[in-house]
N, C-alpha and C positions, 0 to 999 in steps of 0.2 A: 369509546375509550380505547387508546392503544396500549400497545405489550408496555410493561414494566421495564424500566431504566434501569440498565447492571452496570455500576461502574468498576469495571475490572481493566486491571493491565498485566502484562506477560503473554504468558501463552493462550489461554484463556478468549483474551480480547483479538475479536478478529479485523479489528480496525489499525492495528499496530506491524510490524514488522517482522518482532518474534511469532507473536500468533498467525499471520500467516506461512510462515517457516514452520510452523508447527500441524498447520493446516495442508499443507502445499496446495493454498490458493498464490493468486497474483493480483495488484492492482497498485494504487497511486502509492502505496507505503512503500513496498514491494515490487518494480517493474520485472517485467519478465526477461527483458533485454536491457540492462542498464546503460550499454554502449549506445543502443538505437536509441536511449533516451536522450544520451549527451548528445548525439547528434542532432535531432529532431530540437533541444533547447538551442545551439547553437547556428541552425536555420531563420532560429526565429529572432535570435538576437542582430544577425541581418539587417533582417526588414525596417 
């Protein structure tokens, strides 16, 4: 059996944008270098 399903949004939910702003985590919501991200998409668009 796994953990229990919370569906939360805002702060709260650490899947989202504000919550990790709220967290100061970083990932897909939230890159840590938004510039290196345009870059790295526009490498690939490229290809």
């Amino acid at each position: 059996m796994g953990e229990p399903e919370l569906f939360l949004m805002g702060k709260g939910d650490y899947r989202t944008r504000r919550g990790k702003i709220y967290q100061g985590s970083f990932g897909k919501s939230r890159p840590k270098d938004p510039a290196k991200r345009k870059k790295k998409a526009a490498k690939a668009a490229k290809r």
